[in-house]
C-alpha positions, -999 to +999 in steps of 0.1 A: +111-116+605+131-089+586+165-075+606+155-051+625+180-020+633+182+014+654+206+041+637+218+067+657+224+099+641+245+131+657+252+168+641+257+199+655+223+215+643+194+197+664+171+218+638+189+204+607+187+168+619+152+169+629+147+181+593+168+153+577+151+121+599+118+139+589+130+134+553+139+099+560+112+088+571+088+107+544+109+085+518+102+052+538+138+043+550+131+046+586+094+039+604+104+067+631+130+088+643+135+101+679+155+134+683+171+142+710+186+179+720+205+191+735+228+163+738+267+168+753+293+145+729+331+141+742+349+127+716+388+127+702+385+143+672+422+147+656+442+145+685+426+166+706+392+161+729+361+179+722+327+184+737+300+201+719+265+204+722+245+179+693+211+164+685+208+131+683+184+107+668+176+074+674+159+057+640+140+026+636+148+008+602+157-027+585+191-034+588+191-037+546+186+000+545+216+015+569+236+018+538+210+040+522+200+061+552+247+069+554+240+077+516+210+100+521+230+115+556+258+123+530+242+141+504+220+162+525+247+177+532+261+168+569+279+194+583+308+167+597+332+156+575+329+118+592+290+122+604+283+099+631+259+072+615+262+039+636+234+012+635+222-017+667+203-047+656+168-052+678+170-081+690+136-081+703+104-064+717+066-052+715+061-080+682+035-054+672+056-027+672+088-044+655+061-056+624+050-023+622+085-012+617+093-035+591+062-025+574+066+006+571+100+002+558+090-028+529+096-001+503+077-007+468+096-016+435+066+001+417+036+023+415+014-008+415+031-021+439+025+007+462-008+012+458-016-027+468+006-023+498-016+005+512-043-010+505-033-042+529-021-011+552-049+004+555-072-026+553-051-043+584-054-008+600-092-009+599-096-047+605-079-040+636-086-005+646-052+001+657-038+039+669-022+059+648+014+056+637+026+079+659+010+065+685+033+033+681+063+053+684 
């Protein structure tokens, strides 16, 4: 099976970040994203310690797409000038669940391409008369 990763996201706007992972995973680099708020971070932060209320979010991804999900963090703007982006492999679980991440995540290389893949998705879907995405989540 494909590596399998959770990215954990943290900014100082919950509402912002829950507006980036949806973004995320509309463009199919993540299957889900958890947010968390209010979440208390103590960190050193040039010398000094800090604490400050953040969200958080916890994304479910392949481990080939981390660098694109940092890439997509940093243009939409993060308010941090080192946002705190850090991925953990999954090394196991529900198998369901964990192909259903990868899945969601096999992004197309073309129009064609994409069209045959939701066809199998949605075919598999039926076949199997599985709950809803969000359900899996």
């Amino acid at each position: 099976m494909t590596d399998l990763c959770e990215v954990v996201i943290t900014a100082p706007d919950p509402e912002w970040l829950a507006d980036l992972t949806r973004a995320l995973v509309a463009e199919g680099l993540c299957a889900s994203a958890h947010n968390f708020a209010p979440v208390l971070s103590v960190y050193r932060w040039q010398g000094q310690i800090h604490e400050r209320t953040e969200g958080r979010a916890s994304l479910h991804t392949r481990a080939e797409l981390v660098s694109r999900i940092v890439d997509r963090v940093r243009t939409a703007g993060h308010p941090y000038e080192v946002p705190g982006i850090s991925a953990r492999p999954i090394s196991g679980g529900n198998p369901d669940y964990l192909q259903w991440i990868a899945d969601a995540t096999d992004l197309p290389t073309s129009a064609g391409d994409l069209t045959q893949r939701l066809r199998l998705r949605v075919g598999r879907h039926e076949r199997r008369e599985a709950p809803e995405p969000e359900g899996m989540c």
